[in-house]
C-alpha positions in Angstrom: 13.5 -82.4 81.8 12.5 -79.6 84.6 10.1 -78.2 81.1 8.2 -81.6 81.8 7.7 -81.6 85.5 5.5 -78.7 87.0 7.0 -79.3 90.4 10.3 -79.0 88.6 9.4 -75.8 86.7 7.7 -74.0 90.2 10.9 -74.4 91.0 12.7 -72.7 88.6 10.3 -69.9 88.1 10.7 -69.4 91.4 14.4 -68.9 91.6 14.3 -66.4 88.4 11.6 -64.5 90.6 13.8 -64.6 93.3 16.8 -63.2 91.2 14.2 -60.5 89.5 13.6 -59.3 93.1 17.4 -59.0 94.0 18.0 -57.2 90.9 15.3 -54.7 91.6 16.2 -54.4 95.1 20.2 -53.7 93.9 21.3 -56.6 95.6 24.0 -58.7 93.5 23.3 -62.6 93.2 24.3 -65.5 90.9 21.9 -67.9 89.2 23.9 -71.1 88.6 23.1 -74.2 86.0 24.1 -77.6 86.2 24.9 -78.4 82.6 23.5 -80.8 80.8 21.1 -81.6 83.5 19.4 -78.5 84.4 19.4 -78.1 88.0 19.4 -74.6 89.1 20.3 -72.4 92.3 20.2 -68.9 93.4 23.1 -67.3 95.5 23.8 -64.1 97.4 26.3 -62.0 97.1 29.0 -63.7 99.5 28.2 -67.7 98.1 25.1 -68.2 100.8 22.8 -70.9 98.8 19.5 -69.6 98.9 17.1 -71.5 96.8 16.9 -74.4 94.3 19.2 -77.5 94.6 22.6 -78.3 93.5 24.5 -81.6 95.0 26.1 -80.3 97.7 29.6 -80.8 96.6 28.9 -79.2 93.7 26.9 -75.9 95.9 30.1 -75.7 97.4 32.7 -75.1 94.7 29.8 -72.8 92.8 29.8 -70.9 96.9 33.4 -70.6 96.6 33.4 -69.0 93.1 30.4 -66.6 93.6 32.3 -63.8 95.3 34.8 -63.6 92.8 32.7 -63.7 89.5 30.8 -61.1 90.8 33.5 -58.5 91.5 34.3 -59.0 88.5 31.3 -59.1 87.0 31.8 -62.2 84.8 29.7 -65.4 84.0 31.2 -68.4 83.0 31.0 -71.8 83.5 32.8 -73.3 87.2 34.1 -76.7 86.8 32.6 -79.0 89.9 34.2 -82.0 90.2 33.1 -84.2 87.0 30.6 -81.5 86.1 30.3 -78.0 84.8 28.3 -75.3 86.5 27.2 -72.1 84.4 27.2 -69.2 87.0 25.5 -65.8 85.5 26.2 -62.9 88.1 23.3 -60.8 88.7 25.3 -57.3 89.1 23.1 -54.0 89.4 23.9 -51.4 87.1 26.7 -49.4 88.3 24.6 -45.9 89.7 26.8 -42.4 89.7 25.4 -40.4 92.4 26.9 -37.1 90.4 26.6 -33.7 92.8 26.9 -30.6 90.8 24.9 -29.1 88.0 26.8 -26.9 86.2 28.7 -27.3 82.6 31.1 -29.7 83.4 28.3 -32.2 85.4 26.6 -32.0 82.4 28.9 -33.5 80.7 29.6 -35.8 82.7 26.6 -37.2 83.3 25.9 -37.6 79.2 29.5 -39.3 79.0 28.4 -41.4 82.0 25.4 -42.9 81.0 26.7 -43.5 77.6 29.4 -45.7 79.6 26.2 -47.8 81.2 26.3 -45.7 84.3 22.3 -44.7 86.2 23.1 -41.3 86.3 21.1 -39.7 89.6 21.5 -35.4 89.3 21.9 -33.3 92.7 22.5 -29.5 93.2 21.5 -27.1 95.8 21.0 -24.3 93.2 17.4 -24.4 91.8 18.5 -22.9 89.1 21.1 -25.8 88.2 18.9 -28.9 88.6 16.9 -28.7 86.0 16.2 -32.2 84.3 15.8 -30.7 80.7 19.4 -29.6 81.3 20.1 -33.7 81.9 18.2 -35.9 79.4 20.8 -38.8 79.9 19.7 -38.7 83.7 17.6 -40.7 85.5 16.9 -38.2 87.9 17.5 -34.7 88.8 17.1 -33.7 92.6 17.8 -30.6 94.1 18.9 -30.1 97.5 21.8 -30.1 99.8 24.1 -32.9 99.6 23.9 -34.9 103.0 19.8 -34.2 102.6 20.1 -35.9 98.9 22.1 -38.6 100.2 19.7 -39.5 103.4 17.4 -40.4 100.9 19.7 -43.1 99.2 21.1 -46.3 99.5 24.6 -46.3 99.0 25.5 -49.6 98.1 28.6 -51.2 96.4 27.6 -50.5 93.1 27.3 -46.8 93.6 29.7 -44.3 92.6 30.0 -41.2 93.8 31.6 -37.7 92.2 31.4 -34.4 93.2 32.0 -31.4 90.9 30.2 -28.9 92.9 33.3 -26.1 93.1 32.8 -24.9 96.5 33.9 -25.9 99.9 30.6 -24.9 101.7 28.5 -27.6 99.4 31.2 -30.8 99.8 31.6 -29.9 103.2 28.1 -31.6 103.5 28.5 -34.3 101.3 32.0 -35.5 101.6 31.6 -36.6 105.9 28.1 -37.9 104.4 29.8 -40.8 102.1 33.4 -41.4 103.2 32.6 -44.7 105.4 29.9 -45.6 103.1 30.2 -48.6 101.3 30.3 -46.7 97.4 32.7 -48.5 95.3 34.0 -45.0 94.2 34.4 -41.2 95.8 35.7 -38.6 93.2 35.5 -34.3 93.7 37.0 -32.0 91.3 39.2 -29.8 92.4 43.2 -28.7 92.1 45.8 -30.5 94.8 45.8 -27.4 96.9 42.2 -27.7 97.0 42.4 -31.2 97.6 44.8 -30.5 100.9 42.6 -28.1 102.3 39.9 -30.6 101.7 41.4 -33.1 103.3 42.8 -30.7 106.4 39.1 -30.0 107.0 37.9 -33.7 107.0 40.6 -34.9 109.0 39.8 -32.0 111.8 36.4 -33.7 111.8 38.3 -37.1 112.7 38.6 -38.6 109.4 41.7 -41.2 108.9 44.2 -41.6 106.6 42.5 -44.7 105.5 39.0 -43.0 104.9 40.9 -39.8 103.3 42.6 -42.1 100.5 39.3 -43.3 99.0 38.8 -39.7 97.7 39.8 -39.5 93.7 41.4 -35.8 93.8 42.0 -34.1 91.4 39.5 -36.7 90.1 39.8 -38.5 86.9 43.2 -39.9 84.9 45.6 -37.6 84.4 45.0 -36.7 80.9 45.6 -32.7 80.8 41.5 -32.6 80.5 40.4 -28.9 80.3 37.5 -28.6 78.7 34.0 -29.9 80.6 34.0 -32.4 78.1 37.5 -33.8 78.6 37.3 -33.8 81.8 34.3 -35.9 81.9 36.4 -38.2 79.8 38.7 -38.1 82.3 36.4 -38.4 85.3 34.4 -41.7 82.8 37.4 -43.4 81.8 38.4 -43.4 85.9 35.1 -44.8 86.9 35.4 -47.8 84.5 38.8 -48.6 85.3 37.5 -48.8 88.9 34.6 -50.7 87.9 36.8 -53.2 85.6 39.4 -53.5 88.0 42.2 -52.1 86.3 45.0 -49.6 86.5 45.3 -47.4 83.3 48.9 -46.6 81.9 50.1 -43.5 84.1 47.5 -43.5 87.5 48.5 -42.5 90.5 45.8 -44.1 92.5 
């Protein structure tokens, strides 16, 4: 056993410092575990092997199913060949990036967090982004959008929603975002403001294609009208995204 062997177990303390570091870094990974035996192995993302040792048929067939298992964020054990493989995805918290301060980002941000979301505040309005307004947040920032998101790594795991009410705000964050890699763009706001929204994006050169990703009105279509529903709303949207299903009556 690799508990008997200190070459063996400077191995696998090795790979779990490995996987701590990706984690911390928020980039996804899979730790994978030849069962019975032990053997152990560290991928990226995309199925790249890179640390520990698995027989190379079996590295494979775990490289193939890496990708998969952590879109969908789901361990489980990969048959390989005459063996079975436990693969444990190493998925970073989802992070909202939530822009807007006022009564309805407050409750969205409690409603998010709740939901396992890293809630990071941002509002221009000093006022607003006050952090004992936001006790569910990680962070409250205040600044103008594109400055806010300069600072961050938007990654695939990030989510994005704007309920900032006026044009002159999102008109900074919205170019800002659009070809980033988040998993998720939402902004408040009725379909005529949505159309103007989008008329003044796509004067900026803006696609079709890059329009789509924007959730608006954002959240499901549940006649929401107080901040609270609408949270719910804006919540239950996020998850379905991050679960990979379509709710009952979407239209995106």
């Amino acid at each position: 056993m690799w508990r008997d062997d200190p070459r063996a177990r400077g191995a696998v303390v090795s790979i779990l410092e490995s996987a701590a570091e990706r984690l911390a870094d928020r980039r996804p990974g899979a730790l994978a575990v030849m069962v019975p035996t032990g053997p152990r192995a560290l991928f990226d993302e995309v199925g790249n092997l890179l640390e520990g040792g698995l027989p190379s048929d079996v590295a494979d067939q775990v490289a193939a199913a890496v990708p998969d298992l952590i879109s969908a964020e789901t361990s489980r054990l990969v048959p390989a060949g005459t063996s079975e493989v436990f693969v444990e995805v190493l998925v970073p918290p989802p992070r909202l990036l939530l822009f807007g301060a006022g009564p309805i980002g407050e409750a969205v941000c409690a409603a998010a967090a709740a939901a396992g979301f890293v809630v990071e505040v941002g509002d221009p309005r000093p006022a607003f982004a006050l952090s004992e307004r936001f006790p569910a947040a990680a962070v409250v920032r205040c600044g103008w959008p594109d400055q806010l998101i300069a600072q961050q790594v938007v990654d695939s795991a990030t989510y994005i929603v704007s309920v900032l009410h006026e044009a002159r705000f999102e008109d900074e964050l919205l170019p800002a975002v659009l070809r980033s890699p988040a998993r998720y763009l939402g902004a408040l706001g009725s379909r005529r403001t949505h159309a103007a929204r989008v008329a003044r994006l796509r004067s900026q050169g803006f696609s079709d294609e890059d329009l789509e990703r924007i959730s608006a009105p954002v959240g499901l279509p549940i006649g929401a009208a107080t901040p609270e529903e609408i949270a719910v709303a804006i919540v239950a949207e996020m998850v379905a995204v991050r679960r990979g299903v379509t709710p009952p009556g979407a239209t995106r």
